[in-house]
C-alpha positions as CSV (number, residue, x, y, z in Angstrom):
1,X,0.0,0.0,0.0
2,X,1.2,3.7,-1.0
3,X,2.0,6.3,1.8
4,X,-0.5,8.8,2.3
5,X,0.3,12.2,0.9
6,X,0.9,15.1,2.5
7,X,-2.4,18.2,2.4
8,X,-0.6,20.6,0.9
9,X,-3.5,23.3,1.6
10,X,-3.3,22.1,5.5
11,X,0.0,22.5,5.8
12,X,0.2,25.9,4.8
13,X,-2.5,27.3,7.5
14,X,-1.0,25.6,10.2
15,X,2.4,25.3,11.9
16,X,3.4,21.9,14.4
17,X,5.5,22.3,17.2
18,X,8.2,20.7,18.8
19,X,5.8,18.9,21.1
20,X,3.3,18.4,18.8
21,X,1.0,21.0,19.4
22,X,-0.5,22.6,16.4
23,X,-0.9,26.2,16.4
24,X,-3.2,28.3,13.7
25,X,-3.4,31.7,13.1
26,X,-6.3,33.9,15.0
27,X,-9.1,34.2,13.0
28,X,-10.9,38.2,11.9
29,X,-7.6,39.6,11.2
30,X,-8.1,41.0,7.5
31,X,-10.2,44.2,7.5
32,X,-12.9,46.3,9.9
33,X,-9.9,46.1,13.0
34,X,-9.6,49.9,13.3
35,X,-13.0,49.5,15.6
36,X,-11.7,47.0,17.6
37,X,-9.8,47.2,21.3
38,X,-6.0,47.7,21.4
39,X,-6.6,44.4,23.9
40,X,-7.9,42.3,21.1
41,X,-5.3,43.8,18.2
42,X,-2.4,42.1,20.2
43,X,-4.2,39.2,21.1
44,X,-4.9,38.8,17.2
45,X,-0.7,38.7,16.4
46,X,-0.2,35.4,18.5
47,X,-1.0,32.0,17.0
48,X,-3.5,29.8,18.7
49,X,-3.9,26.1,19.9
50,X,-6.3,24.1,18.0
51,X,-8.5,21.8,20.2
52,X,-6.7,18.3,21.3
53,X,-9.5,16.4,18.8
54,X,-8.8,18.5,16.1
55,X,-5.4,17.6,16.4
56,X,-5.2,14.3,16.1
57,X,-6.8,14.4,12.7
58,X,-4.1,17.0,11.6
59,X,-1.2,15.0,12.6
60,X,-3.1,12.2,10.8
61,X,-3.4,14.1,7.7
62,X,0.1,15.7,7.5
63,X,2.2,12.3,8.7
């Protein structure tokens, strides 16, 4: 049986750590920020965690 490719698509939106934790980007950052909090703007730059179930079927699909 063949390996499994890799998702191309997937693995551009997400980024896997050391310890396998897979980190995405925070979502609402393209337009209409000017209205938001300087609280939520820095939030926005850091990456967040995506939920343990979620990934386990992203490790699947980029092994």
């Amino acid at each position: 049986m063949p390996k499994q490719k890799t998702k191309k698509a997937l693995i551009k939106k997400i980024r896997v750590t050391k310890s396998k934790k897979v980190l995405r980007r925070y979502t609402k950052q393209n337009h209409y920020n000017s209205k938001q909090t300087g609280n939520l703007k820095r939030k926005k730059r850091k990456d967040v965690r995506l939920f343990k179930g979620d990934e386990k079927n992203v490790l699947k699909a980029t092994a």
